[in-house]
Residue frames as qw, qx, qy, qz and C-alpha x, y, z in Angstrom:
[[0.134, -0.054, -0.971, -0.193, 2.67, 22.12, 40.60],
 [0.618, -0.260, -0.322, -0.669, -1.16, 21.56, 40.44],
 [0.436, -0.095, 0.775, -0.448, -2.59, 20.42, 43.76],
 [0.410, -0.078, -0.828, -0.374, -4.44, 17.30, 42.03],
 [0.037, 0.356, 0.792, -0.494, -6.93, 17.04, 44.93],
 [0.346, 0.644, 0.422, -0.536, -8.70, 19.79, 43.33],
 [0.137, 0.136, -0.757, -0.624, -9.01, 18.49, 39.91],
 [0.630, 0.107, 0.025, -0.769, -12.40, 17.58, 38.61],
 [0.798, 0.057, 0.600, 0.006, -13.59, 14.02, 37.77],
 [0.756, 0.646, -0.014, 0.106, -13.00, 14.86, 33.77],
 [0.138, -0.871, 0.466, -0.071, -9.68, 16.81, 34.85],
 [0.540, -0.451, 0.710, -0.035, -8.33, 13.45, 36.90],
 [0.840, 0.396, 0.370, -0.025, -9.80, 11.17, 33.53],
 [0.523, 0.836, -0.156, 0.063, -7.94, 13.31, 30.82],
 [0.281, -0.749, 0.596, -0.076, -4.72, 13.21, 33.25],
 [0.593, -0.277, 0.756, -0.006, -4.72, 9.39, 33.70],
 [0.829, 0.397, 0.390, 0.052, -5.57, 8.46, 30.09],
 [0.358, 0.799, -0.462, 0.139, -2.41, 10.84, 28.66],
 [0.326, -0.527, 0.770, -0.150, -0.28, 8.38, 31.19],
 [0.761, 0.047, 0.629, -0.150, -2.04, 5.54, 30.49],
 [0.774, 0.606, 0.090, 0.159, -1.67, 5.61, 26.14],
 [0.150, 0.767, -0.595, -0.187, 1.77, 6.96, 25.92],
 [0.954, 0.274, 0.009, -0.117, 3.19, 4.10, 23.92],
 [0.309, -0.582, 0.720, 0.217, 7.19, 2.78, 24.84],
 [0.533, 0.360, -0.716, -0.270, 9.04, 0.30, 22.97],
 [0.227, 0.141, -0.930, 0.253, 8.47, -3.10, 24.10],
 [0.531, 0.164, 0.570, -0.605, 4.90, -2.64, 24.59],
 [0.373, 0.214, 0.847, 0.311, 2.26, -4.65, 23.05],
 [0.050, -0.025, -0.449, -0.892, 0.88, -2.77, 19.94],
 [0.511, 0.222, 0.574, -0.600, -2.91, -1.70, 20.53],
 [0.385, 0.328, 0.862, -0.036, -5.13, -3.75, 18.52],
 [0.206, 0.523, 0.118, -0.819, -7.07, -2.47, 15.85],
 [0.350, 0.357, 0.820, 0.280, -9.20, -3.44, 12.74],
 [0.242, 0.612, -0.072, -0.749, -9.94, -0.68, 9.78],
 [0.788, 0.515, 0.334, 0.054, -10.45, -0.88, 5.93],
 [0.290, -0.200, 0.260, 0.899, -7.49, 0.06, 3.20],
 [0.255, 0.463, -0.184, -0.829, -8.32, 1.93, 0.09],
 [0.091, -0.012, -0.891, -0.445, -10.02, -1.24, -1.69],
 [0.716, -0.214, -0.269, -0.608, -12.63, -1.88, 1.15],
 [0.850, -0.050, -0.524, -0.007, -11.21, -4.46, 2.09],
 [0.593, -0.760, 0.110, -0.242, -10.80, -5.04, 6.28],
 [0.603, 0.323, -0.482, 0.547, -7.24, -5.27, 7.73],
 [0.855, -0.388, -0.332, -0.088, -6.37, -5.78, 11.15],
 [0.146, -0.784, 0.600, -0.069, -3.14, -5.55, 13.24],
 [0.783, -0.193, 0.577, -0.129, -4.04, -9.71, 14.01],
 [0.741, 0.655, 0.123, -0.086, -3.45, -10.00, 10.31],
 [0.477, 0.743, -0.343, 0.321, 0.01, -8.27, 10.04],
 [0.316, -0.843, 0.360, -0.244, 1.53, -9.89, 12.88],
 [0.929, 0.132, 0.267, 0.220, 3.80, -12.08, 10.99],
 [0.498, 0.641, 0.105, 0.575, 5.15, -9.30, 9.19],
 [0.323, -0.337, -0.241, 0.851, 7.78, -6.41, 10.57],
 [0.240, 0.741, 0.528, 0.339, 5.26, -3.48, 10.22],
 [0.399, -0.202, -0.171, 0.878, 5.76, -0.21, 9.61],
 [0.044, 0.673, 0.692, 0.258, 2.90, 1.46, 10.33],
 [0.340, 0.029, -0.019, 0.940, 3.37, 4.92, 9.52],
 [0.059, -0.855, -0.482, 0.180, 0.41, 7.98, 10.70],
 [0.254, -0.061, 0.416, 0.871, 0.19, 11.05, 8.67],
 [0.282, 0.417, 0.178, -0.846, -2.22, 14.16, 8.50],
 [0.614, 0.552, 0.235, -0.513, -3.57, 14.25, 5.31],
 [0.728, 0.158, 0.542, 0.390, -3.19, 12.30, 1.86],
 [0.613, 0.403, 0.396, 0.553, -1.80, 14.27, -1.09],
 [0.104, -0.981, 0.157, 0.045, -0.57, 17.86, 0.89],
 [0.272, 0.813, -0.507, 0.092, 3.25, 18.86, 0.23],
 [0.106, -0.630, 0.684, -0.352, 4.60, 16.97, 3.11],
 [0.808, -0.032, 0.555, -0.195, 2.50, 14.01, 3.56],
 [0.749, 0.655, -0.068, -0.065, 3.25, 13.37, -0.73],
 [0.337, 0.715, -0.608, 0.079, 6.77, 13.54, 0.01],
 [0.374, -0.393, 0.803, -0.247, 7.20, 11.21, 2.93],
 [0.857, 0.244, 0.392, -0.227, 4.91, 8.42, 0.67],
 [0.664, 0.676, -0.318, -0.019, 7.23, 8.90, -2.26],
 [0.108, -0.705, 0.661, -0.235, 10.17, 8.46, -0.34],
 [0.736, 0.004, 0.632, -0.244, 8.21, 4.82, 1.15],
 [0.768, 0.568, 0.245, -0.164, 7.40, 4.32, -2.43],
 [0.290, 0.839, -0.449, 0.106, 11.04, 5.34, -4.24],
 [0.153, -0.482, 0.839, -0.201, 12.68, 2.74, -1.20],
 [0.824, -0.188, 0.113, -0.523, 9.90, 0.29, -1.25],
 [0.958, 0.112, -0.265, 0.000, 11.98, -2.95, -2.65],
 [0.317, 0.279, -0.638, 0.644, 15.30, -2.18, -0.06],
 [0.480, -0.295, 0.485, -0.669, 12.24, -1.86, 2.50],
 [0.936, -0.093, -0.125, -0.315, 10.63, -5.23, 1.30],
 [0.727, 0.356, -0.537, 0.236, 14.23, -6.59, 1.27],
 [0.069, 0.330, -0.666, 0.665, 14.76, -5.80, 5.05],
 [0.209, -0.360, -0.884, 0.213, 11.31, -7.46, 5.91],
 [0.224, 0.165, 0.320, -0.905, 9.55, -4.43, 6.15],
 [0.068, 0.645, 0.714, 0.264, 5.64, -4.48, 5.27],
 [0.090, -0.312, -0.307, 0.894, 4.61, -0.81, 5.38],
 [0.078, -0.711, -0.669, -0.199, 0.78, 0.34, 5.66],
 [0.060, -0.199, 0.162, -0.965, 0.32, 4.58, 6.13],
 [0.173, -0.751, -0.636, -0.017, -3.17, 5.62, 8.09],
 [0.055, 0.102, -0.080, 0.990, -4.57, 8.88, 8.05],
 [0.160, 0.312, 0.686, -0.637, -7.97, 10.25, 8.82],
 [0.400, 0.376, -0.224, -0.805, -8.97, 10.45, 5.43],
 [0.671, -0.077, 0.727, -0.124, -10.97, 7.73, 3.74],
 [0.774, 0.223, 0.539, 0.248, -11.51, 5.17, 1.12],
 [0.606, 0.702, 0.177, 0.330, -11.75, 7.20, -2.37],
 [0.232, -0.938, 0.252, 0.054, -9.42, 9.77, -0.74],
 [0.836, -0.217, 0.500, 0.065, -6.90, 6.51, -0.76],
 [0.746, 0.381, 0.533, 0.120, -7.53, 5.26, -3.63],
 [0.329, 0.921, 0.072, 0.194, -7.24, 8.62, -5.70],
 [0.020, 0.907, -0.418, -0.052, -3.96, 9.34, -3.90],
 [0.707, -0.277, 0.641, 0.111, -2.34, 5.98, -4.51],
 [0.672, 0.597, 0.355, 0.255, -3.09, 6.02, -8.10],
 [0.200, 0.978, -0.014, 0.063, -1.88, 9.57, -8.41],
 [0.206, -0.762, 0.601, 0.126, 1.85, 8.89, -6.68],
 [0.791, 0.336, -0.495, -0.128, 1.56, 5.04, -7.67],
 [0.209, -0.654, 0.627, -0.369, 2.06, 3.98, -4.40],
 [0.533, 0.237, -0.806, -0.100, 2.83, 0.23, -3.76],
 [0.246, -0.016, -0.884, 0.397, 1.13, 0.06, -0.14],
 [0.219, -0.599, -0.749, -0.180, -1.68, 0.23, 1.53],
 [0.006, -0.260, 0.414, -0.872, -3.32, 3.08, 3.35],
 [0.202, -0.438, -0.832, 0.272, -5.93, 2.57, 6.10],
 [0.294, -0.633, -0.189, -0.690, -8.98, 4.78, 6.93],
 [0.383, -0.227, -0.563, 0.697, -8.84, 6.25, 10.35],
 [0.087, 0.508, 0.495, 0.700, -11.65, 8.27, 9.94],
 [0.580, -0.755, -0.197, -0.235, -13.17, 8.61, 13.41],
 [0.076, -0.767, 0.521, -0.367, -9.46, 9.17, 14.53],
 [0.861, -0.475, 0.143, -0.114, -9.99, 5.90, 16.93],
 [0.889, 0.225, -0.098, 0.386, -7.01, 4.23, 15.71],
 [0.312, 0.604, -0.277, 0.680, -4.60, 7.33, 15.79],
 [0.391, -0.613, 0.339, -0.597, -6.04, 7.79, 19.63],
 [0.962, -0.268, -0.050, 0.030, -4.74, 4.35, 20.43],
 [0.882, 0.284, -0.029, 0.376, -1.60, 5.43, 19.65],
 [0.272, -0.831, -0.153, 0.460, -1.78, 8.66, 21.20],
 [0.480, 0.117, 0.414, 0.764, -1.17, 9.92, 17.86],
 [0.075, -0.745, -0.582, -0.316, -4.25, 11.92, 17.76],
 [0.548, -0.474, -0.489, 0.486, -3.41, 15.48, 19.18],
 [0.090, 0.925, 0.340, -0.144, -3.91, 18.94, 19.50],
 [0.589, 0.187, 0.216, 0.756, -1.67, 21.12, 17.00],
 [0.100, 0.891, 0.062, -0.438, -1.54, 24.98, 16.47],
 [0.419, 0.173, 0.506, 0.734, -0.64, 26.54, 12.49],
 [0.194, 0.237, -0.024, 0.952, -0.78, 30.29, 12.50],
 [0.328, -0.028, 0.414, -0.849, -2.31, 30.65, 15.74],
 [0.819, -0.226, -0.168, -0.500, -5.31, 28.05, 14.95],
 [0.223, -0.051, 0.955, -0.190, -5.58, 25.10, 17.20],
 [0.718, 0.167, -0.428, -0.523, -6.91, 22.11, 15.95],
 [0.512, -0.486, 0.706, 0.066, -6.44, 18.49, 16.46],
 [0.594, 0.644, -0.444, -0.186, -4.45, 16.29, 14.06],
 [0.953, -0.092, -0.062, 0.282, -1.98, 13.32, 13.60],
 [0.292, -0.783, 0.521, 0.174, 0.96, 13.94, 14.80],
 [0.619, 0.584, -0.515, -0.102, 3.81, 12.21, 12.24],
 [0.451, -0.524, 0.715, -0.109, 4.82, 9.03, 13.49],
 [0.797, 0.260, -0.467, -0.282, 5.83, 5.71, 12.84],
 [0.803, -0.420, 0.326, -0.269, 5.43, 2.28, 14.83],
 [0.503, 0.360, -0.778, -0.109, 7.54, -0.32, 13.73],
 [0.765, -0.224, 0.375, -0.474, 5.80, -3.40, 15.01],
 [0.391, 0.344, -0.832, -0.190, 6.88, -7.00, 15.44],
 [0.443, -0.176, -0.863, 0.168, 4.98, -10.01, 16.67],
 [0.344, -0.797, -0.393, -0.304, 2.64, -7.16, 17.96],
 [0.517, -0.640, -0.202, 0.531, 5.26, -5.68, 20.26],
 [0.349, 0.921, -0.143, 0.094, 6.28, -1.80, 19.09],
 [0.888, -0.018, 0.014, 0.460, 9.91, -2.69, 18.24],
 [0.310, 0.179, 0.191, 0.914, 10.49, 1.28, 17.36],
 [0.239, 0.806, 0.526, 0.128, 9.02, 4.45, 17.06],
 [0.432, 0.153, 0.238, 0.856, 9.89, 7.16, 14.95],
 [0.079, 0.835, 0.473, -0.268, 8.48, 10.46, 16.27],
 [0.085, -0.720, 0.276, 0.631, 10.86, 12.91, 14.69],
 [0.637, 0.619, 0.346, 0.303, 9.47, 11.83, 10.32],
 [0.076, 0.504, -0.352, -0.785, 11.84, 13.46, 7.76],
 [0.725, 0.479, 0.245, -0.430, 9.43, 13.27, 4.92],
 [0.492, 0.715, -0.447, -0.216, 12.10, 13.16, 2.48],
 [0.400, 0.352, -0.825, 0.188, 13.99, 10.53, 4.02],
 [0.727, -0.274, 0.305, -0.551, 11.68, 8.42, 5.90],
 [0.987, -0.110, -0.096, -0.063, 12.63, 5.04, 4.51],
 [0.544, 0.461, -0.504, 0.487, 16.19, 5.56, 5.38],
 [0.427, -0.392, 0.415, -0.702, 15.10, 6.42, 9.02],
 [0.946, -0.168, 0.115, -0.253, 13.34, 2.68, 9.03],
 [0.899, 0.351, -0.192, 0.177, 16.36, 1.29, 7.48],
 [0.340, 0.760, -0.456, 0.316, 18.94, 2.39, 9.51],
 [0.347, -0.447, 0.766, -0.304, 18.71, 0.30, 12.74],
 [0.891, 0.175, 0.070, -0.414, 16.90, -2.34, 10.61],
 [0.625, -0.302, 0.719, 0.028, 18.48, -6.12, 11.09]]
């Protein structure tokens, strides 16, 4: 074990903010306030009437991110019918959006998370490795938020079957 006495001042920062953002159920859902793919500014204070499922996800219209939106998009009325509202965010932005909603025909919103801030409330925002590069990226997850408290989260996404994964402990 690392004597922590002789950690630096960044060292002892980096340590206590990875403790301090891990995100449990039954906390209260961090705040946050972005645009979708219209322009138009959305909130968390907005959707917190609605069970949200607010799903984070690398990039818009690669193999795996395409499948897990169809899937959202393919279940969407058995997700509206359990109360779900469900908004994706990725780090890509507006026309990116826009251009991949039209293209799958997707029925929800996606948020711009361009400067990552959002994904690093969530401690979604983290360093990955794909053949030998490191990088950092979103890490697949989904919050299920109610009344602003995280009611879920889903850290293990099957792309293919992602709304069956919201739907299965869903009331």
């Amino acid at each position: 074990m690392e004597d922590i006495s002789k950690l630096s001042l960044s060292n002892d920062c980096l340590i206590l903010n990875q403790i301090i953002m891990q995100l449990n159920v039954g906390d209260k859902a961090p705040r946050f306030k972005t645009i979708n793919q219209r322009g138009e500014t959305v909130s968390l204070t907005d959707l917190k009437k609605k069970k949200l499922a607010l799903y984070f996800y690398p990039q818009d219209d690669t193999p795996t991110c395409t499948a897990e939106a169809c899937n959202l998009r393919d279940n969407y009325q058995a997700l509206l019918a359990k109360g779900f509202s469900i908004y994706g965010i990725s780090p890509d932005g507006v026309k990116s959006h826009l251009k991949f909603i039209n293209k799958y025909e997707l029925p929800f919103d996606l948020l711009v998370d361009e400067n990552h801030a959002i994904a690093e409330k969530y401690d979604v925002w983290k360093e990955k490795t794909l053949f030998g590069h490191t990088y950092m990226g979103i890490i697949r997850t989904t919050f299920i938020i109610e009344k602003g408290i995280i009611t879920d989260i889903i850290t293990k996404v099957k792309s293919k079957e992602h709304a069956q994964q919201l739907m299965k402990d869903s009331k």
